[in-house]
C-alpha positions as CSV (number, residue, x, y, z in Angstrom):
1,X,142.9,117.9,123.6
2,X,139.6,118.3,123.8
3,X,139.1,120.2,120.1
4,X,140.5,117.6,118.1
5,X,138.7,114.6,116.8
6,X,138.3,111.7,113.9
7,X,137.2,112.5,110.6
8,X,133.8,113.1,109.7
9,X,132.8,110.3,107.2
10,X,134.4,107.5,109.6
11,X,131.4,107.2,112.7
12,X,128.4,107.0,112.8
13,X,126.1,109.5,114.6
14,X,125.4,107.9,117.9
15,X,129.7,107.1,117.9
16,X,130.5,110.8,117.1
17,X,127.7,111.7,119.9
18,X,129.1,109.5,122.5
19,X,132.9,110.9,121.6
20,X,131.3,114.6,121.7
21,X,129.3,113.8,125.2
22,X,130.3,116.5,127.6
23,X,133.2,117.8,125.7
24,X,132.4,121.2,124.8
25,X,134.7,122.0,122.6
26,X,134.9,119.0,120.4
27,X,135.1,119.6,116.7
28,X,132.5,117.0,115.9
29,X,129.8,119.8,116.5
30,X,131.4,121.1,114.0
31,X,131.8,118.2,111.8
32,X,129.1,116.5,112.9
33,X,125.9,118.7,113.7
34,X,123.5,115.7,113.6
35,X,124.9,115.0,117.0
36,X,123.2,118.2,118.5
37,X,119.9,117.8,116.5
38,X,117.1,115.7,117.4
39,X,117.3,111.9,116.1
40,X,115.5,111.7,113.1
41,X,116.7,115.1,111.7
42,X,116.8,115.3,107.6
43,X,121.1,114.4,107.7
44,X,121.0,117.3,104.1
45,X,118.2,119.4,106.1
46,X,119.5,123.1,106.2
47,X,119.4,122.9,110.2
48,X,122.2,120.9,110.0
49,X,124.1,123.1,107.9
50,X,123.1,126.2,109.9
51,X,123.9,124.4,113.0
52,X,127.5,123.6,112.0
53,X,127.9,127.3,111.3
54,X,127.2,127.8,114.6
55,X,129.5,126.2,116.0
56,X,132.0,127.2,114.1
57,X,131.5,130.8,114.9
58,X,131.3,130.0,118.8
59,X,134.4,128.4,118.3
60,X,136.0,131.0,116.7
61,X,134.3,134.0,118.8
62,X,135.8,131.9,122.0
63,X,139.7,131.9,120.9
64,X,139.2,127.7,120.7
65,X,139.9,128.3,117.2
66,X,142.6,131.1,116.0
67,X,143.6,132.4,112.8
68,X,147.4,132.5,111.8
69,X,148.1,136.2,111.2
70,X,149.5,135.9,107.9
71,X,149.3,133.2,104.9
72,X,151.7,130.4,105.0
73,X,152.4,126.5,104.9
74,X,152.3,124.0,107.6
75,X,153.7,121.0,108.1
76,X,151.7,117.8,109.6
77,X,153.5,114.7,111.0
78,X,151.2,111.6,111.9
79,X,152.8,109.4,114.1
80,X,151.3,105.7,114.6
81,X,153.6,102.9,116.5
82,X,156.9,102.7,114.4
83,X,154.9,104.8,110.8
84,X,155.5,107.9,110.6
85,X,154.4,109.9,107.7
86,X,155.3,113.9,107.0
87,X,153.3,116.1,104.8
88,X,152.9,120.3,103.7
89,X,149.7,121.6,104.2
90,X,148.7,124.3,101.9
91,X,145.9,125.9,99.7
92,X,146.6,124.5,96.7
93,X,145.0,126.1,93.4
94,X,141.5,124.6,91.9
95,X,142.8,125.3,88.2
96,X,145.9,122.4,89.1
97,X,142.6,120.5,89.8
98,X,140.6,120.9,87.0
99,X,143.6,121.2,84.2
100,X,144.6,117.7,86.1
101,X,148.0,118.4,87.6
102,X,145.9,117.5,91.0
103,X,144.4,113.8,89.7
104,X,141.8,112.0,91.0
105,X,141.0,108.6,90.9
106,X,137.2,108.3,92.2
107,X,133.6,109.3,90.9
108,X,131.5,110.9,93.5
109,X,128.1,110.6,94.6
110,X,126.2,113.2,94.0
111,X,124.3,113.2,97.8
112,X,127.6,113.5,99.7
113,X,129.1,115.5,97.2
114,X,126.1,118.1,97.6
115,X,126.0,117.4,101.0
116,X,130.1,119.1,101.1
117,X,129.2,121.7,99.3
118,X,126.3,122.9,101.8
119,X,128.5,122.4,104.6
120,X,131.7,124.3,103.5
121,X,129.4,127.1,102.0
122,X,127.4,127.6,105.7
123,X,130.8,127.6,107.5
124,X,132.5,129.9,104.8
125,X,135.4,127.2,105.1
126,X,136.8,124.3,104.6
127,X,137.6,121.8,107.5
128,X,138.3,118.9,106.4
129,X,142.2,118.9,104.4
130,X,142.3,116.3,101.3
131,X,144.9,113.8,101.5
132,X,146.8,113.9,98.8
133,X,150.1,112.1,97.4
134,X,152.8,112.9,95.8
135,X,156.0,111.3,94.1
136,X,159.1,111.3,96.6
137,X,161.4,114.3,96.2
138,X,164.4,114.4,98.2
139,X,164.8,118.0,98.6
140,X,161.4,118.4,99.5
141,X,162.2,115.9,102.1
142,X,165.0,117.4,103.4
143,X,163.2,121.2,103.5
144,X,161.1,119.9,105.5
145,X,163.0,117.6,108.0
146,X,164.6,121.2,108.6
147,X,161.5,123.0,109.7
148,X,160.6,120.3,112.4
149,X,163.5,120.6,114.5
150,X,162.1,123.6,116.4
151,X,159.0,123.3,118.8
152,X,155.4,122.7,117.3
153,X,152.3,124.3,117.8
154,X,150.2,121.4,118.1
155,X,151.0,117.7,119.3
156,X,148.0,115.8,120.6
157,X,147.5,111.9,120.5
158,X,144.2,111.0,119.4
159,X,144.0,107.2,120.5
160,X,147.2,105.7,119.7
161,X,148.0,108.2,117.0
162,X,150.4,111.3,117.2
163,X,149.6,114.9,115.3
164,X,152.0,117.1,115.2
165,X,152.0,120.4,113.3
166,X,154.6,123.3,112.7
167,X,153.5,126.6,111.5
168,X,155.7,128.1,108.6
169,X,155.2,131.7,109.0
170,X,158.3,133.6,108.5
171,X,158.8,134.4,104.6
172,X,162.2,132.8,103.8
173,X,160.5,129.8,104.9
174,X,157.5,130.4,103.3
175,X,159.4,131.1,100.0
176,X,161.9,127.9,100.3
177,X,158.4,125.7,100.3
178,X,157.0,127.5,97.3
179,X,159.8,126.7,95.2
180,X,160.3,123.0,96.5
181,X,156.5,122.7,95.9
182,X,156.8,124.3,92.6
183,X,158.5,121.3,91.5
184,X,155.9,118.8,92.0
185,X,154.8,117.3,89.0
186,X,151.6,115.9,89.9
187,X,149.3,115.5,93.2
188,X,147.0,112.5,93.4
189,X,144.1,112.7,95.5
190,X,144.1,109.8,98.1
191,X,141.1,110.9,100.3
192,X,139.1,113.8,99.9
193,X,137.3,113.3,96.5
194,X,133.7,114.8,97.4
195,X,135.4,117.4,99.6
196,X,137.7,118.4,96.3
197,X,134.6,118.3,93.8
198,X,132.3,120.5,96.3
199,X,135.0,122.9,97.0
200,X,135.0,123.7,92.9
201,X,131.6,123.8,92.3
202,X,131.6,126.1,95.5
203,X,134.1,127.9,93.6
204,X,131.9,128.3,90.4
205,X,129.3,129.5,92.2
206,X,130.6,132.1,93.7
207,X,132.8,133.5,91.2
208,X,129.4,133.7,89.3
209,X,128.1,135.5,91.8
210,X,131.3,137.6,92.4
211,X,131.4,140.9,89.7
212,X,134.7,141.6,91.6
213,X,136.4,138.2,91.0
214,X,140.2,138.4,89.8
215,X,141.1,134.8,90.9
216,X,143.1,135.7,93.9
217,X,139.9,135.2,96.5
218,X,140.7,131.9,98.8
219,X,137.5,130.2,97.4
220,X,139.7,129.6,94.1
221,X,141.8,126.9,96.3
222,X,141.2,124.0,98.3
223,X,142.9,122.6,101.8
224,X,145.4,120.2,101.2
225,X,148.1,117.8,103.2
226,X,150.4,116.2,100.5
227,X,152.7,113.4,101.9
228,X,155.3,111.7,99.7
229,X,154.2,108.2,97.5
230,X,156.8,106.0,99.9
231,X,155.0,107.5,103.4
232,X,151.7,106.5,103.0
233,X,150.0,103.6,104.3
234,X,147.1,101.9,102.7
235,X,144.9,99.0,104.7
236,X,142.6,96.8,103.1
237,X,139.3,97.5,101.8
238,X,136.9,94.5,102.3
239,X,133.4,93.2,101.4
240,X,130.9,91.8,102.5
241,X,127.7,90.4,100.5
242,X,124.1,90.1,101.9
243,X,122.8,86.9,100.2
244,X,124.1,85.0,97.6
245,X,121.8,85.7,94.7
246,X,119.6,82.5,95.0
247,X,122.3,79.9,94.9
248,X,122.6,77.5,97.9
249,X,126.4,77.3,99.4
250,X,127.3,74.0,98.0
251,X,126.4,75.4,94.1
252,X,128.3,78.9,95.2
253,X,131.5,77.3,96.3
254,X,131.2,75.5,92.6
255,X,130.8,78.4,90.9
256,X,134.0,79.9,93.1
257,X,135.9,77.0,92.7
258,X,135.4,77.5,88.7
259,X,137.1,80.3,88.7
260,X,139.5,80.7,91.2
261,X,141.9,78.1,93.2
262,X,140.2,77.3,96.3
263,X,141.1,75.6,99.8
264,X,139.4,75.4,103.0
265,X,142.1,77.1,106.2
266,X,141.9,76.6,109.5
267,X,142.3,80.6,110.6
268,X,141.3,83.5,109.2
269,X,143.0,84.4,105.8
270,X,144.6,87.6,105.2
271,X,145.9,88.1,101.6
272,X,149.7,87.8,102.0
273,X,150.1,89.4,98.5
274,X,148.2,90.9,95.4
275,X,146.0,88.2,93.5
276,X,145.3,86.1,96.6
277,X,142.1,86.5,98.3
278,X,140.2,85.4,102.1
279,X,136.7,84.1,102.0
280,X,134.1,83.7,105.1
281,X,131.1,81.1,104.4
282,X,129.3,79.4,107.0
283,X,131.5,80.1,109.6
284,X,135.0,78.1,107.4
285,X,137.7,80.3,105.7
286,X,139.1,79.5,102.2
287,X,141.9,80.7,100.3
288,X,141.7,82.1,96.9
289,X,143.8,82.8,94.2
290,X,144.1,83.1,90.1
291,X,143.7,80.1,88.2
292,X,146.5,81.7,85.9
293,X,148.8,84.5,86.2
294,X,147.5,87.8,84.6
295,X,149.1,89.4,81.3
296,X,151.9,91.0,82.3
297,X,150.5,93.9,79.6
298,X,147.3,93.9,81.3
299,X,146.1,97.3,81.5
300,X,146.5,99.0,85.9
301,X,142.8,98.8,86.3
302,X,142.8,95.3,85.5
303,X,144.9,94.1,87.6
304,X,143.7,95.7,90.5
305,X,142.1,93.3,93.5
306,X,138.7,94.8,93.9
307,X,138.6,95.0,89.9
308,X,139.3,91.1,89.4
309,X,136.9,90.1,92.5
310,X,134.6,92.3,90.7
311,X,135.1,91.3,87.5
312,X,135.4,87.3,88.1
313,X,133.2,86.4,91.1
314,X,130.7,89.4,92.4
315,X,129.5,89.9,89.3
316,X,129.0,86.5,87.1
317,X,128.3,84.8,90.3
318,X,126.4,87.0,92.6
319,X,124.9,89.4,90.2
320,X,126.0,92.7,91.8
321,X,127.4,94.5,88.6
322,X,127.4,98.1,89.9
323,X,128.8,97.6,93.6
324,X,129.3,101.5,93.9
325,X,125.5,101.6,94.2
326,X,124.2,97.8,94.9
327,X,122.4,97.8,98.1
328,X,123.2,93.9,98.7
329,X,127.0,94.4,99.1
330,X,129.3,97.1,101.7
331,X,132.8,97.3,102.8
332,X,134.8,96.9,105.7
333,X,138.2,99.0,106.1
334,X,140.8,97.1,107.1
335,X,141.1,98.9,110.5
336,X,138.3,96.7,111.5
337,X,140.6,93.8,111.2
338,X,139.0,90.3,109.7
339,X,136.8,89.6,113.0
340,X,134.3,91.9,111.6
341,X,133.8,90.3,108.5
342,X,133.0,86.9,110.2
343,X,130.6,88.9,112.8
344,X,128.7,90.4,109.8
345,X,128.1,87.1,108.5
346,X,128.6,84.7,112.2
347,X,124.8,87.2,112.9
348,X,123.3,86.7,109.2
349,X,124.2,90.7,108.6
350,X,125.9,88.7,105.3
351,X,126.0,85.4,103.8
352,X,129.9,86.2,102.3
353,X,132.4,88.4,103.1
354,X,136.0,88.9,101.3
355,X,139.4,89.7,102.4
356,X,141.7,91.4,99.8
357,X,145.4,92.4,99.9
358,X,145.4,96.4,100.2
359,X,145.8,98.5,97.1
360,X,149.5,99.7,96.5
361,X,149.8,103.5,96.6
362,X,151.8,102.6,92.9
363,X,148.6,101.4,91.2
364,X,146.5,103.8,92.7
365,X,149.0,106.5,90.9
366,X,149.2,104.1,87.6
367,X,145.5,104.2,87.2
368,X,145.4,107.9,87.9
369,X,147.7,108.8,85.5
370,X,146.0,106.7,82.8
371,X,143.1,108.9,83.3
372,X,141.0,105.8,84.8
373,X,138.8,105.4,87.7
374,X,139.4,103.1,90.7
375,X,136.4,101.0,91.7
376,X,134.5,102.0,94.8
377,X,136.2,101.4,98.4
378,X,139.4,100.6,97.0
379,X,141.7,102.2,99.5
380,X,141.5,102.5,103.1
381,X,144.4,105.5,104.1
382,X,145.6,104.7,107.5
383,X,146.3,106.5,109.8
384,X,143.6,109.6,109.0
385,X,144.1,112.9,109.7
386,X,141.9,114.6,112.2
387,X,139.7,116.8,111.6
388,X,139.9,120.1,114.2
389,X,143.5,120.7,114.0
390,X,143.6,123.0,110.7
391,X,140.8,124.7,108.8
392,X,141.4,126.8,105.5
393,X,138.8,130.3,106.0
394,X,136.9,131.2,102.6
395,X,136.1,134.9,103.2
């Protein structure tokens, strides 16, 4: 199909351009307007905003896009080998977000959270759905393993991965959702946090500017596709470190050593569990793991992965003590797989790179619920939706 296409915030410009290349229809113009500007083009210039709107409106004006009639739910099935994960897609209400019934568990920066709120505000929409999570519910389940027996309106592979989406139209449906949803307790956000912050300061803004407003305008809600806590499949989050802060390997790998259990391996090490850890030096693998076992009271923050690699090694030893912003250190989603943690250091691109076990979805809802903030590049979600497939109109 050729509409569809990846997220956004996953290629890079010339990636997006060669994957848009002849296809005229591809949502990256959309999603992407850099592609169809010339190289060098301000990436928060208003062109690129304007350009975006565009497309949009070609899109639209050409029938490749089309409006369900009514309001309603959908349901979105991503399909990748043997995972198969099953979600509602709705407009869920920013007052859930900002009384924290919807919780979040990142800061934003401010460039790409300025950067959303330009885009959705040029294409009167928003395109991209947050990914959220919520606790399992078996009638929820159940509702809607009902609504996908009949024949979808979409089902495109992109790559290896399956979407699939059902339209829920008719209003018995419609009204059998709102009460199963109703008795959510709490959505987390699992990817979308910029997207989610833009789309309430987009709200602000135009209630302000709205003498009219009485809440019910679809600026006051966001695009959402919740999928239930035991569906969704986080990858690991890696990093990778530019130098090593003066020290010469030898002294590092004492330092290292100091703190964590440490043996050369003869492969690549991936993390087999929480608290056990893959490092990449001069072209030789090690295996690390905690000198001593955490306090079982230990607050969830703490004994998060990226928190006690943080808080025990990139810190102390390499002096990086604000990695959301550090310009020495970046991070490698799992998808990349471990070969592209030794080829940024194998070319000098880094002098270290870690592998960590991936986040479980259960600490990502423990720290959210104790009001706390993950550290940055915690979670990889995988697979990702696509962008394309369902878009949530503003006006």
């Amino acid at each position: 199909m050729e509409v569809v296409s990846p997220p956004y915030d996953v290629l890079t410009t010339e990636e997006a351009r060669g994957l848009a290349e002849g296809q005229r229809w591809s949502f990256l113009h959309v999603s992407r307007p850099d592609i169809d500007l010339p190289p060098g083009t301000d990436p928060y210039g208003p062109e690129i905003y304007a350009k975006a709107g565009k497309a949009l409106r070609a899109m639209m004006s050409a029938g490749v896009l089309v409006r369900d009639p009514r309001p309603g739910f959908s349901i979105y099935r991503i399909s990748d080998g043997a995972h198969v994960q099953t979600g509602i897609v709705g407009a869920a209400p920013l007052t859930a977000y900002e009384s924290g019934r919807i919780r979040r568990h990142e800061f934003t920066r401010p460039d790409r959270e300025e950067d959303r709120l330009h885009h959705m505000d040029a294409l009167d929409a928003q395109t991209g759905p947050v990914l959220c999570i919520h606790r399992d519910d078996a009638a929820l389940a159940a509702g809607l393993g009902r609504l996908t027996t009949g024949e979808p309106v979409v089902d495109v592979k992109l790559g290896e991965v399956r979407h699939t989406i059902w339209s829920v139209l008719d209003l018995p449906e419609i009204a059998l959702l709102s009460d199963l949803t109703a008795g959510i307790a709490a959505l987390y956000i699992a990817d979308g946090h910029h997207r989610t912050a833009a789309a309430a300061r987009l709200a602000g803004a135009r209630r302000e500017a709205n003498p009219e407003h009485d809440g019910s305008e679809p600026y006051n809600s966001f695009l959402t596709v919740a999928f239930p806590e035991s569906e969704v499949r986080i990858l690991d989050y890696n990093r990778v470190v530019r130098d090593l802060g003066g020290l010469s390997d030898a002294r590092f790998l004492e330092a290292v050593g100091a703190r964590f259990s440490m043996s050369p391996a003869q492969s690549q090490v991936k993390p087999g569990a929480p608290h056990e850890f893959g490092m990449y030096l001069g072209g030789q693998w090690y295996r690390l793991g905690l000198a001593g076992a955490l306090p079982s009271d230990e607050h969830p923050l703490a004994r998060l992965d990226v928190h006690i690699l943080a808080e025990r090694l990139l810190e102390p030893v390499l002096g990086i003590s604000d990695p959301r912003q550090d310009p020495r250190i970046d991070f490698v989603g799992g998808a990349r797989g471990l070969g592209a943690l030794e080829t940024r250091v194998d070319n000098g691109e880094a002098a270290v790179a870690f592998a960590l076990h991936p986040t479980q979805v259960s600490e990502l809802l423990a720290v959210a619920d104790a009001g706390e903030v993950m550290p940055p590049k915690s979670t990889w979600f995988e697979p990702k939706l696509a962008d394309g497939l369902i878009s949530y109109p503003l006006g």
